[in-house]
C-alpha positions in Angstrom: 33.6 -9.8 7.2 29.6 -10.1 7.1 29.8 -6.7 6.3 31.7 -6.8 2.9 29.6 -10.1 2.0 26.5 -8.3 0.7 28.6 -5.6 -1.2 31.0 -8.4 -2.8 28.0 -10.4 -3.8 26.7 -7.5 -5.3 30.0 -6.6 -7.0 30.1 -10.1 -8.8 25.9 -10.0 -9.7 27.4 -6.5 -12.0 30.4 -8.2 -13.9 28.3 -11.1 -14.7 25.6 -8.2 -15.8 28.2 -6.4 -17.6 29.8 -9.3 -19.8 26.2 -10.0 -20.2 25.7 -6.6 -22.4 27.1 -8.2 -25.4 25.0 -11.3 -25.4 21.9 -9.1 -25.1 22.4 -6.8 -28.1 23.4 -10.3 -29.8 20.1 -11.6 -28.8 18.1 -8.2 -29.5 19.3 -8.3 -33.4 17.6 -11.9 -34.2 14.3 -12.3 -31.2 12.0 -9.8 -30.3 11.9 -8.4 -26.7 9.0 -10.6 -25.0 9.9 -13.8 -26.7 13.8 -13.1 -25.2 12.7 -12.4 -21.9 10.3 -15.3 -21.9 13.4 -17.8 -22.7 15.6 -16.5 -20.6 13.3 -16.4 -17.7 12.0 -20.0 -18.0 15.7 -21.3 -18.6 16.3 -19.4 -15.3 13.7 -21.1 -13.3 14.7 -24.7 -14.7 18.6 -23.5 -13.5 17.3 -22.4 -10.6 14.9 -25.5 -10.0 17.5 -28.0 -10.1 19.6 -25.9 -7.7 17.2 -26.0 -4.8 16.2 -29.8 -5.8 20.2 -30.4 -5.5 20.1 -28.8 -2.4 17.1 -30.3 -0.8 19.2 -33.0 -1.5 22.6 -32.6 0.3 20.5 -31.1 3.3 18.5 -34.1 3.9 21.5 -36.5 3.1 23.6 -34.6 5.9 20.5 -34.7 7.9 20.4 -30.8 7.9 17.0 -29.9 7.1 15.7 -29.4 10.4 12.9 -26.5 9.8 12.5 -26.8 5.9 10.6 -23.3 4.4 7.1 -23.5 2.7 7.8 -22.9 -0.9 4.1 -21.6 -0.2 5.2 -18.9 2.5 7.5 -17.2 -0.3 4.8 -17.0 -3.2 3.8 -13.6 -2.4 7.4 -11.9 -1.9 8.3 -13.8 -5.4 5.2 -12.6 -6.8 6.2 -9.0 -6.6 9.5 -9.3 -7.1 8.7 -11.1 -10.2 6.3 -8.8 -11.5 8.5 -5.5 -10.7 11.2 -7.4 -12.8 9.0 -7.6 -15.9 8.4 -3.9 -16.2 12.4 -3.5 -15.3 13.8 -5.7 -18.0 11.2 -5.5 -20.6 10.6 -1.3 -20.4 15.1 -1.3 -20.9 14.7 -3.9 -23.7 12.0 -1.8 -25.8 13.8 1.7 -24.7 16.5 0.9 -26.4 14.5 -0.5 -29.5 13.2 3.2 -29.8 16.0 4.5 -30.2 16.6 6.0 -33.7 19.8 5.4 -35.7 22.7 7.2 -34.4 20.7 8.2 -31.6 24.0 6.7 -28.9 21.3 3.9 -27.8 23.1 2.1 -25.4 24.9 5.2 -23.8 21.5 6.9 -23.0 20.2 3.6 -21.7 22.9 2.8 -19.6 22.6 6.6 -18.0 18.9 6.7 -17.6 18.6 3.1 -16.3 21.2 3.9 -13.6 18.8 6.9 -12.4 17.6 4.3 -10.0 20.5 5.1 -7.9 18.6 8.7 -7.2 14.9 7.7 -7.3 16.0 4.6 -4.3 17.0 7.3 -2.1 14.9 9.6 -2.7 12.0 7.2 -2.0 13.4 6.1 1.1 14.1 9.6 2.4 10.1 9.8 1.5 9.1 6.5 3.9 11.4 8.2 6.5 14.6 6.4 5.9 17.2 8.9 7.2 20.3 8.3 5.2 24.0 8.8 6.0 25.7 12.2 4.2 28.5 9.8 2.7 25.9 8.0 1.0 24.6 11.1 -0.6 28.0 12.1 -1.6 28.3 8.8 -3.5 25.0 8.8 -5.1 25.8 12.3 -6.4 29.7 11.3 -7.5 27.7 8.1 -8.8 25.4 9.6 -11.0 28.2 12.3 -12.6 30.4 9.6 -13.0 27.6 7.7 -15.0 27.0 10.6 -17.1 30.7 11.0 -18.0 31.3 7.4 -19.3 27.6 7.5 -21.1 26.7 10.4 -22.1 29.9 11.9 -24.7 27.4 13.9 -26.9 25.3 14.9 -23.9 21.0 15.6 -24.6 20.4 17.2 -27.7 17.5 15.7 -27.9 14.5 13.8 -26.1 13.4 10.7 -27.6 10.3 8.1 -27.0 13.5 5.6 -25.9 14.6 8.2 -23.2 10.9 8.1 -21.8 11.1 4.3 -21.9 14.6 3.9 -20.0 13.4 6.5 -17.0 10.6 4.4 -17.0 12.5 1.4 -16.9 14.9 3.1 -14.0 11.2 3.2 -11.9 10.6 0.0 -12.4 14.4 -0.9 -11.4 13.8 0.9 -8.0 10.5 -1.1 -7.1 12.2 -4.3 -8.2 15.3 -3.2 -5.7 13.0 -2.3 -2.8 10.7 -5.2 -3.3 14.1 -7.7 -3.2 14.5 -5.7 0.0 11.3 -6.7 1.6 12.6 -10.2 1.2 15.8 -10.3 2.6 14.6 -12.6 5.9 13.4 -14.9 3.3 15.2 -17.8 1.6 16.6 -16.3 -1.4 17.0 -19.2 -3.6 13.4 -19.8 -3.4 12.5 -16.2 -4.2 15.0 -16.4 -7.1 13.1 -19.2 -8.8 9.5 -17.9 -8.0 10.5 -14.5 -9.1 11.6 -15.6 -12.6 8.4 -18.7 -12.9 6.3 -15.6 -13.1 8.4 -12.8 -14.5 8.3 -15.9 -17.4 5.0 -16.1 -17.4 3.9 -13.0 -18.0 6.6 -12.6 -20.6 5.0 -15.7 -22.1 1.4 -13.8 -22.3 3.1 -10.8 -24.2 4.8 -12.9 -26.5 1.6 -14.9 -28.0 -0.5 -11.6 -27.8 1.9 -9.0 -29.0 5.1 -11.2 -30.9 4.9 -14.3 -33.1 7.7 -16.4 -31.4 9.5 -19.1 -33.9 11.6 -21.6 -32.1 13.9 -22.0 -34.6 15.0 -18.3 -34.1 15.2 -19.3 -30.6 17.7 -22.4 -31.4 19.8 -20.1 -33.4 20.4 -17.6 -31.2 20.9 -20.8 -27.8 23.9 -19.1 -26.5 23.5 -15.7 -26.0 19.6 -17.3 -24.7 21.7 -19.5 -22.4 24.3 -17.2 -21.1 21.5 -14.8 -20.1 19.3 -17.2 -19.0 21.7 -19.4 -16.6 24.5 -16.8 -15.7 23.1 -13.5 -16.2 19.7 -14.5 -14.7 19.8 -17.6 -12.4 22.9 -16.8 -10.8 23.5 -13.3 -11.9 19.8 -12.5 -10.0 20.3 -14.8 -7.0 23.3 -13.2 -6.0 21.9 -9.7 -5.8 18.7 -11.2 -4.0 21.6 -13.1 -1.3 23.6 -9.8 -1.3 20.5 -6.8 -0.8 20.3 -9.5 2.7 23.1 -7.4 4.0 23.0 -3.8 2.1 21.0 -1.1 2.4 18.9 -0.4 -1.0 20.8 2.3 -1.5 23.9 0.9 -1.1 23.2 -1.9 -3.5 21.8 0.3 -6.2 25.0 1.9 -6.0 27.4 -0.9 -6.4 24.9 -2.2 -9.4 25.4 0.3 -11.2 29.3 -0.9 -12.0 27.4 -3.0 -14.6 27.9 -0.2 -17.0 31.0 0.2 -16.5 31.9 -3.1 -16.5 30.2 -3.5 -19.9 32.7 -0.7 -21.2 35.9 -2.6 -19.5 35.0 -5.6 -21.3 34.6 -3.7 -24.6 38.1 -2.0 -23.7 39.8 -4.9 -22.8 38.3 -7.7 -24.5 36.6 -6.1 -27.8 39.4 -3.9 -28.3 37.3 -0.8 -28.3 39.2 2.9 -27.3 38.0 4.6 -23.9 38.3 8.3 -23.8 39.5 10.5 -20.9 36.4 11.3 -20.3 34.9 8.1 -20.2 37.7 6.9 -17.9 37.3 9.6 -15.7 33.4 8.6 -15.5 34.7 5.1 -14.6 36.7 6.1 -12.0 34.2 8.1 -10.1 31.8 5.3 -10.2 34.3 3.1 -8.5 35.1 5.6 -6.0 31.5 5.9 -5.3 31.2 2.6 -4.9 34.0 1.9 -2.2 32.8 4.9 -0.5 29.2 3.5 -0.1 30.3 -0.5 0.4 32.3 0.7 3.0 30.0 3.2 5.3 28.0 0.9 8.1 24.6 0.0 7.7 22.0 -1.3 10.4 22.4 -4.9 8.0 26.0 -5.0 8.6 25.7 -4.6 11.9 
């Protein structure tokens, strides 16, 4: 059972990600990036704030807090993870700005953002992490079935966005493997350091490089909420609890369902047409995924 808990945490973390996609292109039509990422961060570390004061609570009420963790011990773990979050999330958010018109923007993002599932292995294999051949197999089935559900019209072109999203895909892998450098640590407390700073620096951009206007802020409150609390707080958490017992590799693979849980929702919820094609791309992503979930890892063990 512990060894499906990482890989089911994981899988929730990308449906909450993927029903996310619509409140972020909601959001990304009213706020500019910095001043988006700032809100959502901040609401994340109140959420998250309130979650480990709630749980300070019950543990000292049933007299479980034995050996509490110094919040101080974690600073430099959340420190990284926060700032390899900030070129993750922000480097997507202005790829896809890039993008011209009629240029399939969130296709190519959605492809080139999931190139992380290559570039986490392949860094690995560089540190002299020897990986297991199934693995490979599901990265490679991962990656074509990515390319069938984003990419219908293929690369005609190269465009400043493209540049941005591989970019963003980089910072995605450092953010991955710095999460993995944390996994003895108390997650929840990571989770609210990580998005204090990832906030912060937001914050910084926004005054320097945005003019932020709260009332645009109020006016766009639930697609701010729904990524700050669900997308963010818990959404980010879980993957932090889950990586605990997955290989980087592994994880990147199941994350990358958040594409195609994105297109489900637009299927089944928006109404919007799938072609074979794109189906065919879902499906190989999913059999990826069980493939990778289900190969041991040391974690697991």
């Amino acid at each position: 059972m512990k060894k499906l808990k990482g890989p089911l945490l994981l899988l929730i973390t990308t449906m909450l990600w993927g029903l996310a996609f619509t409140a972020q292109s909601s959001a990304a039509d009213k706020i500019s990036s910095f001043t988006f990422n700032t809100a959502r961060c901040l609401l994340a570390a109140v959420f998250m704030s309130v979650i480990l004061i709630f749980r300070k609570t019950v543990r000292k009420l049933s007299k479980k807090e034995t050996n509490p963790v110094s919040f101080k011990s974690l600073i430099p773990g959340g420190i990284l993870c926060g700032v390899t979050l900030f070129f993750g999330m922000n480097l997507q958010q202005f790829g896809i700005a890039a993008y011209p018109e009629g240029a399939a923007a969130s296709g190519r993002a959605g492809f080139l953002t999931a190139t992380y599932v290559v570039m986490i292995p392949i860094v690995q294999r560089i540190m002299g992490k020897k990986l297991h051949p199934s693995v490979i197999a599901a990265v490679i089935g991962c990656i074509i079935g990515m390319y069938l559900l984003c990419m219908s019209g293929g690369f005609d072109s190269i465009y400043l966005g493209d540049v941005l999203e591989l970019l963003c895909a980089v910072g995605f892998t450092s953010y991955i493997l710095a999460v993995d450098r944390c996994a003895d640590k108390d997650g929840v407390m990571i989770s609210c350091i990580q998005f204090i700073v990832c906030g912060i620096i937001c914050g910084i951009c926004m005054f320097i490089f945005e003019k932020p206007d709260m009332n645009v802020i109020l006016e766009a409150w639930l697609p701010v909420v729904y990524a700050g609390i669900v997308s963010s707080g818990i959404g980010y958490t879980l993957q932090i609890l889950g990586q605990k017992d997955t290989e980087p590799t592994v994880a990147s693979i199941i994350m990358s369902l958040e594409s195609v849980f994105a297109a489900l929702c637009g299927w089944l919820v928006l109404g919007e047409t799938l072609s074979p094609r794109e189906l065919i791309g879902c499906a190989l992503v999913f059999i990826s995924v069980l493939a990778a979930s289900l190969i041991p890892s040391k974690k697991a063990d």
